[in-house]
N, C-alpha and C positions, 0 to 999 in steps of 0.2 A: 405479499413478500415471501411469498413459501419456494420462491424458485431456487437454487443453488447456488451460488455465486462462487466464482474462484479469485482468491488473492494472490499476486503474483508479488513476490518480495525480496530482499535481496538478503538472503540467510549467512553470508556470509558477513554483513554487517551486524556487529554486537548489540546493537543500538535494536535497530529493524529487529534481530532476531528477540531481541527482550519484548519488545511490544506486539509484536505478533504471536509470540507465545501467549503473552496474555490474553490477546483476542482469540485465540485455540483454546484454550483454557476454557473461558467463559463461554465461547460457541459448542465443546462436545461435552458441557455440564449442561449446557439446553438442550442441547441436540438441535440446533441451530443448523441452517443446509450452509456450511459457509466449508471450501477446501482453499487448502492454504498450499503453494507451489513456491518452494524457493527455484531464483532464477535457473538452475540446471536441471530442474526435474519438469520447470512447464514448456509446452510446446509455443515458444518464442516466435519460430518464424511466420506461425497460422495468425500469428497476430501483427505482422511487421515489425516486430521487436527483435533485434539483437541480444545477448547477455549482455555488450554494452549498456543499450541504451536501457533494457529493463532493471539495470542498476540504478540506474542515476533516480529515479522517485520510485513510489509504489503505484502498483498497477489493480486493477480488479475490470473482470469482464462479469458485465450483469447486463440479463435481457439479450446475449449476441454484441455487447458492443463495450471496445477498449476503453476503461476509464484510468486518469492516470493523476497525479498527484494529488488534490487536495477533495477535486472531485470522487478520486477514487478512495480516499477515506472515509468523505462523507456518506458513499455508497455502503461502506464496510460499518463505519458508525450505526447508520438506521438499520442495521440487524442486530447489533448489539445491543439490549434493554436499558441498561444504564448510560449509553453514548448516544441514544437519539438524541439527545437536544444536543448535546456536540455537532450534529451531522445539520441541526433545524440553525444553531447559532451559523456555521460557516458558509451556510447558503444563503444568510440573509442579506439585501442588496448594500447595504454598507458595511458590510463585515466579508463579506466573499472577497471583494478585488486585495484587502487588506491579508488576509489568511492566505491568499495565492500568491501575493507578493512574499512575503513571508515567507511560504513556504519554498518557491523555485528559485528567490534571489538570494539568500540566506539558508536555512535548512538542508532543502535537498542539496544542495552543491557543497555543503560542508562533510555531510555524510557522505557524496560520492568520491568525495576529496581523500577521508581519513581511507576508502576504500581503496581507493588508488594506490594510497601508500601499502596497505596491508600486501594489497598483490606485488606489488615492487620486493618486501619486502620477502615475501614465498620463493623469487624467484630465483 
């Protein structure tokens, strides 16, 4: 796991930007290969992602290939020391469908929600 991975995230949420800090945090105290892209700074369209839709979950490209909510945490998890077993719990077969329901029916849509309004509210 020495290869780099990039996190794609939506900086503009309070939420997202407090957890991701933390994982910045803990990733250049290791010197961990992990770069962290809020939504306007990473190259979106190389990856068929809109700023839309790269708001609505978190994204991470690892190995060449788009990972995107819960898988893409757990991708971002197993580089972080203290969050492997977070990454080993949300992959197991009766905890995965459970954590990804959770996260796209509930979570991510609440978060892309409060974002919605924030931009409403810029405008």
């Amino acid at each position: 796991m020495t290869e780099n991975i990039i996190v794609i995230y939506n900086h503009t949420c309070p939420v997202c930007r407090r957890e991701i800090d933390a994982y910045r945090r803990t990733a250049e105290s290791r010197g961990l290969p992990l770069t962290f892209q809020g939504i306007d700074a990473a190259d979106l369209s190389a990856w068929g992602l809109t700023p839309e839709t790269a708001a609505r979950r978190l994204h991470v490209i690892e190995n060449g290939k788009l990972l995107s909510g819960v898988a893409a945490f757990a991708a971002l998890w197993d580089r972080l020391p203290k969050l492997r077993w977070l990454a080993r719990l949300v992959r197991r077969p009766m905890v995965r469908p459970l954590s990804e329901a959770l996260y796209e029916r509930l979570l991510a849509p609440a978060l892309y929600a409060m974002h919605r309004r924030r931009i409403r509210r810029l405008r």
